[in-house]
DSSP file (Angstrom, degrees, kcal/mol; ACC not computed):
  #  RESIDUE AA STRUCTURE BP1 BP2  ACC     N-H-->O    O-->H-N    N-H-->O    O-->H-N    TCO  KAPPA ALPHA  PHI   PSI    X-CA   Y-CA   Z-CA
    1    1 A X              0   0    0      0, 0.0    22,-0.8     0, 0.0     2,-0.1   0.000 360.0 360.0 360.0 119.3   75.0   77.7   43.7
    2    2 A X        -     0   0    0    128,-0.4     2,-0.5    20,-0.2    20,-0.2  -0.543 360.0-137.4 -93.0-177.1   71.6   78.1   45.2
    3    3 A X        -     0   0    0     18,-0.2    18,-1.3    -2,-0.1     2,-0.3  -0.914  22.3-156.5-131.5 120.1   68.8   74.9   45.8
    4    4 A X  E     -A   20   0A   0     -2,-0.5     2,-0.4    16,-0.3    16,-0.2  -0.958  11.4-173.9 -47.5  98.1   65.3   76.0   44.8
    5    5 A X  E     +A   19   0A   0     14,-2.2    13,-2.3    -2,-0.3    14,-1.4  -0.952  23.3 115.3-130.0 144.2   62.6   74.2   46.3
    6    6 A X  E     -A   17   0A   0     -2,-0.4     2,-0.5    11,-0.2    11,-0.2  -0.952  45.5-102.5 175.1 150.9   59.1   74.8   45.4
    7    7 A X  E     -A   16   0A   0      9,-0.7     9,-1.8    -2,-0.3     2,-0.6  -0.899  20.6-125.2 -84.4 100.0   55.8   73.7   44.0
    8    8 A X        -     0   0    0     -2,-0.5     2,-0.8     7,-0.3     7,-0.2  -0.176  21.8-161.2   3.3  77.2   53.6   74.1   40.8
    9    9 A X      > -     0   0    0     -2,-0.6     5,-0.5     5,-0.4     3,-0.2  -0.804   9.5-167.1 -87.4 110.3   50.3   75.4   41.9
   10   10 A X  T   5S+     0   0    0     -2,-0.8     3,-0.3     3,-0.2    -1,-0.2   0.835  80.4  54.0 -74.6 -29.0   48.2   74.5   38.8
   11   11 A X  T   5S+     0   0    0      1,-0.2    -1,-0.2    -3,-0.1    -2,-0.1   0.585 123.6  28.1-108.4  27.2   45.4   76.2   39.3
   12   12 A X  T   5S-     0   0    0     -3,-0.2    -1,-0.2     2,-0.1    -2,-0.2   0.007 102.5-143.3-109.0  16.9   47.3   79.3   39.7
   13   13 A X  T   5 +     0   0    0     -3,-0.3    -3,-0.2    -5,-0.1   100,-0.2   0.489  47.2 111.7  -5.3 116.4   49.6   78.3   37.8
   14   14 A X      < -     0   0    0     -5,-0.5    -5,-0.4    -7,-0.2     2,-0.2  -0.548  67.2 -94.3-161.4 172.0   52.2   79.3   38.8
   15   15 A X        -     0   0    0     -7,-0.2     2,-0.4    -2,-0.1    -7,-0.3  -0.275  35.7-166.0 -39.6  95.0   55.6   78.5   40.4
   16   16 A X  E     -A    7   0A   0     -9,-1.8    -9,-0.7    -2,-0.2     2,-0.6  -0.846   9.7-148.6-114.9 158.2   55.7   78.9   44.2
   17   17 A X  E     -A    6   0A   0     -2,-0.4   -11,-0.2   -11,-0.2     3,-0.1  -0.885  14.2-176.3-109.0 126.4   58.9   79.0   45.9
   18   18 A X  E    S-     0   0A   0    -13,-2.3     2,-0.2    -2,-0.6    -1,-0.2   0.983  71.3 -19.2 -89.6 -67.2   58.9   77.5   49.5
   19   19 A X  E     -A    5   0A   0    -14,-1.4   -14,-2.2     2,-0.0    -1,-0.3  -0.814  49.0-149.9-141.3 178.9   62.8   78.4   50.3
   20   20 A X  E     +A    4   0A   0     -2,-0.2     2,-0.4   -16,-0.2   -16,-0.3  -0.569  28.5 165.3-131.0  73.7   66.0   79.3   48.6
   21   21 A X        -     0   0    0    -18,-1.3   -18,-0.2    -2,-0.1    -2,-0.0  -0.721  38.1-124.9-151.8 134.0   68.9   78.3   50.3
   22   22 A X        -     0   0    0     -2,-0.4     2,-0.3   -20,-0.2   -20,-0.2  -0.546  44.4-113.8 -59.3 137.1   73.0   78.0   49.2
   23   23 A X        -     0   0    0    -22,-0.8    -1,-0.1     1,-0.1     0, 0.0  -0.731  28.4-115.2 -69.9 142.4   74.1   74.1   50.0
   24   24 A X     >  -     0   0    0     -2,-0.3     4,-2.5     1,-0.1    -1,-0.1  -0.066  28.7-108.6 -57.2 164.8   76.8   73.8   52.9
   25   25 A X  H  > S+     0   0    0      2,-0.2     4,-1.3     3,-0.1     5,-0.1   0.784 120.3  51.3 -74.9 -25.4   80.2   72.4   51.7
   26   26 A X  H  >>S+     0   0    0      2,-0.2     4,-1.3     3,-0.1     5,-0.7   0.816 106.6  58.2 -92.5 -35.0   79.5   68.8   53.6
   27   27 A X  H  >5S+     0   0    0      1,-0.2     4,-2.0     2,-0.2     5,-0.2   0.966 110.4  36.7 -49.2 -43.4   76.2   68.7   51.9
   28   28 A X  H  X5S+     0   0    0     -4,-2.5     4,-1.2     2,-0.2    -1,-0.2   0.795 115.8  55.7 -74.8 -20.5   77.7   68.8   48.6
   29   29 A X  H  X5S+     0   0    0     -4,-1.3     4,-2.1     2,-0.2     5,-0.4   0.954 112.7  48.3 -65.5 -71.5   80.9   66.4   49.9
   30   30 A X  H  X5S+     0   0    0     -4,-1.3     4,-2.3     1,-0.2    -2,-0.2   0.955 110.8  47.9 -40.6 -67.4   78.0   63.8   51.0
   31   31 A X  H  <<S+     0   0    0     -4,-2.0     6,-0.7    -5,-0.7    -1,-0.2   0.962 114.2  44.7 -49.9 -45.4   76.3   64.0   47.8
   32   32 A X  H  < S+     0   0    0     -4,-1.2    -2,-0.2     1,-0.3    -1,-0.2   0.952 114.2  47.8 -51.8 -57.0   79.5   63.5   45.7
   33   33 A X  H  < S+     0   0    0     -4,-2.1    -1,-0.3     4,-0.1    -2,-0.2   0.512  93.6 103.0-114.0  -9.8   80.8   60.6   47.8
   34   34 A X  S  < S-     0   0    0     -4,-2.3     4,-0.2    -5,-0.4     3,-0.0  -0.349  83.8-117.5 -53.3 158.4   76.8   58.7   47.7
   35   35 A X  S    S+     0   0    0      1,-0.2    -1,-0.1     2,-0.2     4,-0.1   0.454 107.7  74.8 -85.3  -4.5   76.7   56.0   45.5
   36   36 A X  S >> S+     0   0    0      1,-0.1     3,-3.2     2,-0.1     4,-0.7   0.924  89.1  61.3 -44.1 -62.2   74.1   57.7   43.4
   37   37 A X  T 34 S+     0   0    0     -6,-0.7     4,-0.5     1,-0.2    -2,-0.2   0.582  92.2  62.7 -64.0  -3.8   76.7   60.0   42.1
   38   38 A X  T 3> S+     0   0    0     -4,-0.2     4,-2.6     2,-0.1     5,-0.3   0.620  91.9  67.9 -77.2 -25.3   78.6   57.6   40.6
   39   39 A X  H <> S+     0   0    0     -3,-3.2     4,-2.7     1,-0.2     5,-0.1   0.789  85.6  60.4 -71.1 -25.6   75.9   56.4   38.2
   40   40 A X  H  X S+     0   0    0     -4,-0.7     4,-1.3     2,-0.2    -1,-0.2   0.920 117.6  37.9 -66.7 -31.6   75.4   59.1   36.0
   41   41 A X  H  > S+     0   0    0     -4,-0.5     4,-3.1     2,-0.2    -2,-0.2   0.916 110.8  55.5 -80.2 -37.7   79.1   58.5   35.1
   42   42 A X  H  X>S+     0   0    0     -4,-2.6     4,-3.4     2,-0.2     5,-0.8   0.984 113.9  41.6 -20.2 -87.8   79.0   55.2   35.3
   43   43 A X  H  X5S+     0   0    0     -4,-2.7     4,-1.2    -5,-0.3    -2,-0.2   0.826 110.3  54.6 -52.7 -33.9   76.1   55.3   32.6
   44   44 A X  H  X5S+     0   0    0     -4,-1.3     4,-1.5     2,-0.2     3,-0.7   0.983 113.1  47.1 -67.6 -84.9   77.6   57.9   30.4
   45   45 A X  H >X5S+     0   0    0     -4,-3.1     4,-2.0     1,-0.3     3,-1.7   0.781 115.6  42.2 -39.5 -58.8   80.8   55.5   30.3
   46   46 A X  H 3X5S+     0   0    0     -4,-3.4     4,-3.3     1,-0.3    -1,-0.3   0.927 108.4  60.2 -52.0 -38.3   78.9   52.3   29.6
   47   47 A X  H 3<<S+     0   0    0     -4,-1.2     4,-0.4    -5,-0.8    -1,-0.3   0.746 113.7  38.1 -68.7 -10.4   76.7   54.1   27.1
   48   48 A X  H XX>S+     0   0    0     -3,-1.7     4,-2.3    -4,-1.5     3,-0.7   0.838 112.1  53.3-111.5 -45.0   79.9   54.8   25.2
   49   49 A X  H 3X5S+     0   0    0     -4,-2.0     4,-2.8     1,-0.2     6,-0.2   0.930 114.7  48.3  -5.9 -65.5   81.7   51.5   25.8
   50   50 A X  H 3<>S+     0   0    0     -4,-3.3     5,-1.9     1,-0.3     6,-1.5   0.720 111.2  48.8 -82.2 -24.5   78.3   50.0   24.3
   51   51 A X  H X45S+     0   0    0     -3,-0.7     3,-0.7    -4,-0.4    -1,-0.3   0.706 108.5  52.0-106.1 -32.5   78.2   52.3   21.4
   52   52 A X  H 3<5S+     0   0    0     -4,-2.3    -2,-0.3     1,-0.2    -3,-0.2   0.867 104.4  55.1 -85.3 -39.6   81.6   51.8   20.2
   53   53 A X  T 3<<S-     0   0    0     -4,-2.8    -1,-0.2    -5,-0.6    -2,-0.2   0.677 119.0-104.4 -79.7  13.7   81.4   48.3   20.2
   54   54 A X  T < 5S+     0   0    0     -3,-0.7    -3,-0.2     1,-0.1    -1,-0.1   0.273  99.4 102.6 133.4 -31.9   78.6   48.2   18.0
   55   55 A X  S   <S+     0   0    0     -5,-1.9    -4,-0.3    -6,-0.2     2,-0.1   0.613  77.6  60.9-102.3 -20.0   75.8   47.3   20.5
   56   56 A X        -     0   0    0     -6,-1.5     2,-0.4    -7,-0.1    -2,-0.0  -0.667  60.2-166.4-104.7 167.3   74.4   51.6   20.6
   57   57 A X        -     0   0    0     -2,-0.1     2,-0.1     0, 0.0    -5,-0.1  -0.949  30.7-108.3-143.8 133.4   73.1   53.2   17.7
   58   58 A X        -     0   0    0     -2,-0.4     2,-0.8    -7,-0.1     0, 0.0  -0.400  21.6-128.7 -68.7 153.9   72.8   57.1   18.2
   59   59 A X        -     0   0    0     -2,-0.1     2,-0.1     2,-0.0    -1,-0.1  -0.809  23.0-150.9 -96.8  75.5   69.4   58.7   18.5
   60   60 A X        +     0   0    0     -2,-0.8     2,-0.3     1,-0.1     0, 0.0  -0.340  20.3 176.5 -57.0 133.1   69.2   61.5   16.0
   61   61 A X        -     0   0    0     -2,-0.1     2,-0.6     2,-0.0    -1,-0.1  -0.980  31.8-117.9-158.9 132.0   66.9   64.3   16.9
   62   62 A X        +     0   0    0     -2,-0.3     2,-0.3     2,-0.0    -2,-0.0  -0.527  40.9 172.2 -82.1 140.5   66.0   67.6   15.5
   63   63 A X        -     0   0    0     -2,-0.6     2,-0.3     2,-0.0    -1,-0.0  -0.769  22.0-147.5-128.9 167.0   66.8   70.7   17.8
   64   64 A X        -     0   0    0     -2,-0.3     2,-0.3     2,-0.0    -2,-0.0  -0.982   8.8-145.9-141.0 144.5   66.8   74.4   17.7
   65   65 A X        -     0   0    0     -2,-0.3     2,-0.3     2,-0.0    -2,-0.0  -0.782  17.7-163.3-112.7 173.0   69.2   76.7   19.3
   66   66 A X        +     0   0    0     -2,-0.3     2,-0.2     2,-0.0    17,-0.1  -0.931  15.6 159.6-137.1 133.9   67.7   79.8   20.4
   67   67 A X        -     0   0    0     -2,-0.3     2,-0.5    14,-0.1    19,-0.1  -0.960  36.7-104.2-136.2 139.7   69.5   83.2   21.4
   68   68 A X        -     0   0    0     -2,-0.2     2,-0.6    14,-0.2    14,-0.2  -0.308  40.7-100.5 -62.8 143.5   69.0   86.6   21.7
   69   69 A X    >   -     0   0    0     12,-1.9     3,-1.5    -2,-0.5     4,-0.4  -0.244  26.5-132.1 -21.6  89.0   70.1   89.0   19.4
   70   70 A X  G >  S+     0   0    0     -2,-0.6     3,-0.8     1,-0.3     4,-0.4   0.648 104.6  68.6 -64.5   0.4   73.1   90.8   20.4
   71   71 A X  G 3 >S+     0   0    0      1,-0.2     5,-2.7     2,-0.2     4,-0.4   0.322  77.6  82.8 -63.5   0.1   71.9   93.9   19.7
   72   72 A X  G X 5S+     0   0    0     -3,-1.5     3,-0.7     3,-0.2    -1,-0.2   0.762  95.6  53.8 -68.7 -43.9   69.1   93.5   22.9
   73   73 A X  T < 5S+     0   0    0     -3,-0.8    -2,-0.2    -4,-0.4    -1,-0.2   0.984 106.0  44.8 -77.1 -32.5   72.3   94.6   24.9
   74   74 A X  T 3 5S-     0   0    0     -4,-0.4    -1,-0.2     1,-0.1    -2,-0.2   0.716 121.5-116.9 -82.4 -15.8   72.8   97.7   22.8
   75   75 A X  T < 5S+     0   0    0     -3,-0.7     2,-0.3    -4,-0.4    -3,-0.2   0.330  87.7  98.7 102.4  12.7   68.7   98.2   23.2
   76   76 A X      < +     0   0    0     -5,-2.7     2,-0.3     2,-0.1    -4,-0.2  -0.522  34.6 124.7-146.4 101.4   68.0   97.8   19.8
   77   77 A X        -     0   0    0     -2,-0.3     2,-0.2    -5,-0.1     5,-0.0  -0.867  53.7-133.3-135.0 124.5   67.0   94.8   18.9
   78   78 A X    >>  -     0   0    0     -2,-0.3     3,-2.8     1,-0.0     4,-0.6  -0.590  33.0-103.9-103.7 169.1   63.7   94.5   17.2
   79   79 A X  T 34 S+     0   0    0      1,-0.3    -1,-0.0     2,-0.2    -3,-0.0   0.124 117.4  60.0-112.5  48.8   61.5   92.1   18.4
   80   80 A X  T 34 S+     0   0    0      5,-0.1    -1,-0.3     6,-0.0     5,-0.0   0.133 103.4  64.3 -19.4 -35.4   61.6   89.4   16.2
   81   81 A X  T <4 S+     0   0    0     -3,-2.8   -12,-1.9   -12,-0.1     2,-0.3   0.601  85.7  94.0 -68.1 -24.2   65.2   89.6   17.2
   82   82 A X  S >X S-     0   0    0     -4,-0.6     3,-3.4   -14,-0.2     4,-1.2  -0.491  76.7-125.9 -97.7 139.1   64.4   88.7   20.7
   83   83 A X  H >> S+     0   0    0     -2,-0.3     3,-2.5     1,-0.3     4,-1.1   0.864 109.1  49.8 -21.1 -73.9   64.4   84.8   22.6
   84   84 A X  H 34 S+     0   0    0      1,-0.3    -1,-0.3     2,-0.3    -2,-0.1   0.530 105.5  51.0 -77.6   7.4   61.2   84.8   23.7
   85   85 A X  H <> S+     0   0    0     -3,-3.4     4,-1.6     3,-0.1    -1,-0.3   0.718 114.6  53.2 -87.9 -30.3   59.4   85.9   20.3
   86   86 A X  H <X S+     0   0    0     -3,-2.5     4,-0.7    -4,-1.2     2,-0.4   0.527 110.0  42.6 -75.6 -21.6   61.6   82.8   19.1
   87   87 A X  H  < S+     0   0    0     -4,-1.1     2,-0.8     2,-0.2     3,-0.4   0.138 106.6  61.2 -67.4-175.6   60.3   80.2   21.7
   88   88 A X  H  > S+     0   0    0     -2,-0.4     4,-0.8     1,-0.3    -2,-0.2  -0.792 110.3  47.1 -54.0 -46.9   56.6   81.5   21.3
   89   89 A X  H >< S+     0   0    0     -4,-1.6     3,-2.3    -2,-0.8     4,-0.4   0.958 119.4  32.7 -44.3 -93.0   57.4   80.3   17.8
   90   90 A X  G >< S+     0   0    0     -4,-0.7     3,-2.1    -3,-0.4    -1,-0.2   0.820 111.9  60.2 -28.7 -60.9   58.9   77.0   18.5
   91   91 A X  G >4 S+     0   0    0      1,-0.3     3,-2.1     2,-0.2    -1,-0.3   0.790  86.9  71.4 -50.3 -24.5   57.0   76.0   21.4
   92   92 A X  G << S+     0   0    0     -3,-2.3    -1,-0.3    -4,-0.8    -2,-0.2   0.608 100.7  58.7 -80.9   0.4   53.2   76.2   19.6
   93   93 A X  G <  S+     0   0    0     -3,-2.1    -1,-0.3    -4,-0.4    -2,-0.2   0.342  70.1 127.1-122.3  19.0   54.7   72.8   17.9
   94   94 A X    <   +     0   0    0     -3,-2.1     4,-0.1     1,-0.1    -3,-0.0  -0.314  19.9 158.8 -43.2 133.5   55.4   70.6   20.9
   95   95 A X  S    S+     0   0    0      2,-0.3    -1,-0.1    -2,-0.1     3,-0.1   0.611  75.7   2.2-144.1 -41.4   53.7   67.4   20.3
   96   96 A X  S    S-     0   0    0      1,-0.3    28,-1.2    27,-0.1     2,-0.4   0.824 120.5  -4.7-121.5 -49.5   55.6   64.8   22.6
   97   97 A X  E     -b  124   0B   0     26,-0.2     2,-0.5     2,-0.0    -1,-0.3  -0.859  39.2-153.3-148.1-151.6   58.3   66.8   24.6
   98   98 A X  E     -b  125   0B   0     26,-1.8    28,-2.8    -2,-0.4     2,-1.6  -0.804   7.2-175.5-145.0 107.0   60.0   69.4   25.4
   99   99 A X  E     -b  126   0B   0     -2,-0.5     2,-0.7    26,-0.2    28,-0.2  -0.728  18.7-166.1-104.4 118.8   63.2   69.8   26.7
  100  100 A X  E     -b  127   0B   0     26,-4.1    28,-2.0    -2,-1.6     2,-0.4  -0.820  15.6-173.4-118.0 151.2   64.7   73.2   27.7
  101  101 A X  E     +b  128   0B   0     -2,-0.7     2,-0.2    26,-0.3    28,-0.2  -0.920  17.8 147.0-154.7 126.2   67.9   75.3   28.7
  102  102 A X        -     0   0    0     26,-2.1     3,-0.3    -2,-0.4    28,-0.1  -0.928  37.8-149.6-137.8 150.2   68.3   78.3   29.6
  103  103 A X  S    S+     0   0    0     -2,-0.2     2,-1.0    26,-0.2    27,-1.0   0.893 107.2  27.6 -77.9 -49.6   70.8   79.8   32.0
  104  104 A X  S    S+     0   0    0     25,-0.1     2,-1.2    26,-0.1    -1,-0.2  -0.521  85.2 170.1-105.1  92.6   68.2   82.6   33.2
  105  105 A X        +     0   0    0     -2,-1.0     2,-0.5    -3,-0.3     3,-0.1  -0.639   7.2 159.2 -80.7 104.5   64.5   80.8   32.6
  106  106 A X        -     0   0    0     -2,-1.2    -2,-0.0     1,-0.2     6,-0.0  -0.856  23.8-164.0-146.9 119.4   62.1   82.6   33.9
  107  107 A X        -     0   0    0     -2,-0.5     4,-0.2     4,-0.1    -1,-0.2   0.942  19.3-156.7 -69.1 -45.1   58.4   81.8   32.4
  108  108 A X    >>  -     0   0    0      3,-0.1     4,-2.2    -3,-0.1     3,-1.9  -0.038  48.6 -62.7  74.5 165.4   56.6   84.7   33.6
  109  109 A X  H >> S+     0   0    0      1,-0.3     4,-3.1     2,-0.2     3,-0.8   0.875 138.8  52.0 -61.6 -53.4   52.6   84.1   33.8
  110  110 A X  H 3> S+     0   0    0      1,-0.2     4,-0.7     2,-0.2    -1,-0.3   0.551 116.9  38.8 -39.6 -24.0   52.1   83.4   29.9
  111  111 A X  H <> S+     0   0    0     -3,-1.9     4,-2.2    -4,-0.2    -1,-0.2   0.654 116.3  54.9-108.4 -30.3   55.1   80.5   29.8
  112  112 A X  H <X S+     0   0    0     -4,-2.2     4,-1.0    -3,-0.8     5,-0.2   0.971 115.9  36.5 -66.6 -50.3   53.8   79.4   33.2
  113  113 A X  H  X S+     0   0    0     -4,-3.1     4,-2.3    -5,-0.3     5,-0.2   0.827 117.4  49.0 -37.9 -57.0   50.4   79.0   31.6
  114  114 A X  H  X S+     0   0    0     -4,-0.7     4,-2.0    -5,-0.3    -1,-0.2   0.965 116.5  42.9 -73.8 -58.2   51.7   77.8   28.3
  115  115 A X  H  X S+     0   0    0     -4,-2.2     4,-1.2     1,-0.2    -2,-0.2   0.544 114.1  49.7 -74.6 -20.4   54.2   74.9   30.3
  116  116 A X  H  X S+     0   0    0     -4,-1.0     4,-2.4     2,-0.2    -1,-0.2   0.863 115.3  49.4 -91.3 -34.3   51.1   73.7   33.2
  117  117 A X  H  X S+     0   0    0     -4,-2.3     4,-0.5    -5,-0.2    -2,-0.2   0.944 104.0  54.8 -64.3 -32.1   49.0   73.5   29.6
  118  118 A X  H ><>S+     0   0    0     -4,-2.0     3,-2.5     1,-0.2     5,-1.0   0.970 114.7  46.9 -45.5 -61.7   52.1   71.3   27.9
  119  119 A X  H ><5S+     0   0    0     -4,-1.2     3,-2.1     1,-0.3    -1,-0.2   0.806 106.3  49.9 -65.0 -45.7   51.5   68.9   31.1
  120  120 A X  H 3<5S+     0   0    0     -4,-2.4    -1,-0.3     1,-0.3    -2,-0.2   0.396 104.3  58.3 -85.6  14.3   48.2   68.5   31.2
  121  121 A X  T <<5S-     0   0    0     -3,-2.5    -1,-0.3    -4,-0.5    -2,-0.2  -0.060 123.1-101.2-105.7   3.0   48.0   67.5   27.4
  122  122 A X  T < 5S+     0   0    0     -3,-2.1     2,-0.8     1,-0.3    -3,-0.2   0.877  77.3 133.0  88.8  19.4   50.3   64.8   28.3
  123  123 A X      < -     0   0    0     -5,-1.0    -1,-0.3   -26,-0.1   -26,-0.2  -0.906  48.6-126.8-134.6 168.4   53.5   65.8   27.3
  124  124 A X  E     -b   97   0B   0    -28,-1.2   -26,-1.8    -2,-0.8     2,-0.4  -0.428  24.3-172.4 -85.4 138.9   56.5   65.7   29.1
  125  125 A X  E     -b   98   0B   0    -28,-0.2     2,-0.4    -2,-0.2   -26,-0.2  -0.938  10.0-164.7-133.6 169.4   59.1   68.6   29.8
  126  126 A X  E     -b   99   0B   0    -28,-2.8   -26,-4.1    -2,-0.4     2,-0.4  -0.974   3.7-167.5-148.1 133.4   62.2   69.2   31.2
  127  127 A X  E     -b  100   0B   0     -2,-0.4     2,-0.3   -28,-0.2   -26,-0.3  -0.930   4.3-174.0-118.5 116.3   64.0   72.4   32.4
  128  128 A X  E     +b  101   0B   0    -28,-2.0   -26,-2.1    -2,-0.4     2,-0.3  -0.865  20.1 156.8 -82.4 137.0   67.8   73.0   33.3
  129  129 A X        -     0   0    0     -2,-0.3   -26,-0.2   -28,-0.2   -25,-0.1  -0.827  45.1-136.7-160.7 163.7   68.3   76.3   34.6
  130  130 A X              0   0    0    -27,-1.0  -128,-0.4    -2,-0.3   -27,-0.1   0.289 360.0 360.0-134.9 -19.4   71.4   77.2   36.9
  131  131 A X              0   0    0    -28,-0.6    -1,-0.1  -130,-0.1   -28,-0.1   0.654 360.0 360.0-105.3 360.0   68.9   79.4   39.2
């Protein structure tokens, strides 16, 4: 697993990356055993606790999966077939936010562009990405 660490530059937008760096095995043993890490589960449990007894009501929400084709491995994939012609789509109708996942994200200047614009219109994003 690597840690990313790095800035936004907005009026280059883009992404700069300061270091890259694996965590040691007592850095991740420290993190586990803080009392931070205990909350997310903590909260997950109570938030189901609270929802079966009555007290939560789910939050329905519309979502879109996205994939490539799997004809992009065979190389012939037209491109209508391909993710990012399928997020250009989706994305031009953000209006409050945007949440994304992807295992390999990578905006490239146009998505950098497109994601510094989201933010400075006020709307919120989130990315999970494994790199």
């Amino acid at each position: 697993m690597l840690r990313q660490e790095g800035r936004l530059d907005p009026k280059r937008r883009k992404f700069i990356l300061c270091r890259q760096t694996t965590p040691s095995r007592t850095e991740v043993a420290y993190v586990l055993s803080s009392s931070e890490a205990g909350t997310p589960v903590g909260d997950l449990q109570n938030s189901v606790d609270r929802h079966t007894n009555g007290e939560l009501s789910l939050e329905w929400a519309t979502v879109r999966l996205i994939a490539d084709d799997p004809l992009k491995g065979q190389g012939i994939a037209t491109l209508d077939q391909l993710m990012i012609t399928q997020v250009g789509e989706t994305l031009g109708s953000v209006e409050n936010r945007l949440d994304l996942v992807s295992a390999y994200f990578v905006p490239g200047v146009q998505g950098t562009t497109y994601l510094t614009d989201l933010s400075e219109r006020g709307i919120d994003g989130r990315i999970l990405t494994h790199a």
